[in-house]
C-alpha positions in Angstrom: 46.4 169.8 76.0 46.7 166.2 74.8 43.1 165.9 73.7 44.2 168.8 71.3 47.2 167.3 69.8 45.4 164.0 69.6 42.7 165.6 67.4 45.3 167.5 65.4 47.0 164.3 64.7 44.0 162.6 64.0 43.5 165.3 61.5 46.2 165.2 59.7 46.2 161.4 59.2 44.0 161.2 55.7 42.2 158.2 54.8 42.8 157.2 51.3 40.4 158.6 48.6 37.9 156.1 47.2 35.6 156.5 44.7 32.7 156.9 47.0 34.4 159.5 48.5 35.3 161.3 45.5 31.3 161.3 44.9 30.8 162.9 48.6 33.5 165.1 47.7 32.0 166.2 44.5 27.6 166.1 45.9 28.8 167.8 49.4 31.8 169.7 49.0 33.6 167.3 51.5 35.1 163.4 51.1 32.7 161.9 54.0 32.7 157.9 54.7 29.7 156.2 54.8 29.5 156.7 58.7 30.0 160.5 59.0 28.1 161.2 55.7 25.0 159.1 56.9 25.6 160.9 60.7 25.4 164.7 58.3 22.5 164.0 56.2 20.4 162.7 59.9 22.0 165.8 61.2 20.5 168.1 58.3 16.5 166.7 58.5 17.3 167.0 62.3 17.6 170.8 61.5 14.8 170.3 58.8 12.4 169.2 60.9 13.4 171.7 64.2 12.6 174.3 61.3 9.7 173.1 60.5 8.0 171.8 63.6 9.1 175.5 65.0 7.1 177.3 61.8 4.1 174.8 63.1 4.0 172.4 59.7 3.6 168.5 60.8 5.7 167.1 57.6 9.0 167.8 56.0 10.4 166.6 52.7 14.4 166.3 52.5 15.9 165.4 48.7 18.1 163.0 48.8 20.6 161.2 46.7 18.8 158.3 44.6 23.1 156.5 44.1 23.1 156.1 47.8 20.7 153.4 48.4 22.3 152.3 51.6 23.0 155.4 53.5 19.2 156.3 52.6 18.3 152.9 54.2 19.7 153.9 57.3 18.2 157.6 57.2 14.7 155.9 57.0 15.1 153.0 59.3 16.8 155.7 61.8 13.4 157.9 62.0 11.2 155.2 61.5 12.4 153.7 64.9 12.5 157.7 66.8 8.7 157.1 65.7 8.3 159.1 62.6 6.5 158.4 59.8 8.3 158.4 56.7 8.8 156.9 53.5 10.8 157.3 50.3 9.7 159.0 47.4 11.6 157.2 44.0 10.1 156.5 40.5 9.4 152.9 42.4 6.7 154.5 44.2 5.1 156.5 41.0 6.6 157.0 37.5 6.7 160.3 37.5 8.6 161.2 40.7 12.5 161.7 39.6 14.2 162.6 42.4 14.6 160.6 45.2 13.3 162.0 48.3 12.3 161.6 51.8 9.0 162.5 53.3 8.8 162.8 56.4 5.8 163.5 59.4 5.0 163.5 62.7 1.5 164.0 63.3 
């Protein structure tokens, strides 16, 4: 019972809104930190890949978010060292890619 009324009060105690949050909150749906927003997105090409791997493809490509440089840092460096081989996909890499993705295999 106190677990529960721990988790409701941590609930209910709001961090303030910050402008990266107010991005989140308008790309997501939801006002994530850098932390849990960064602990979703692994989450999501965790389920990307489960899908894929289970259909029998090798690779996976996951859009993501070309203003969140950092976060998609720590996506890449997080698969990199669970031995994947990725790499981002940005107009750095050729001209005419605009979106910012990451590709991602594991054959």
């Amino acid at each position: 019972m106190k677990k529960v009324i721990e988790e409701i009060k941590g609930t209910l105690k709001k961090k303030p809104l910050n402008a990266e949050m107010a991005h989140n909150l308008a790309r997501f749906g939801q006002a994530y930190d850098v932390k849990s927003l960064t602990d979703k997105l692994i989450n999501d090409i965790e389920k990307l890949i489960e899908s894929k791997a289970s259909s029998g493809c090798f690779t996976a490509i996951y859009d993501l978010d070309r203003n969140l440089e950092q976060i998609n840092q720590e996506i890449l460096t997080t698969f990199k060292n669970r031995g994947f081989n990725c790499v981002i996909l940005n107009s750095q890499v050729n001209e005419n890619i605009k979106n910012t993705s990451l590709y991602i295999n594991w054959k």
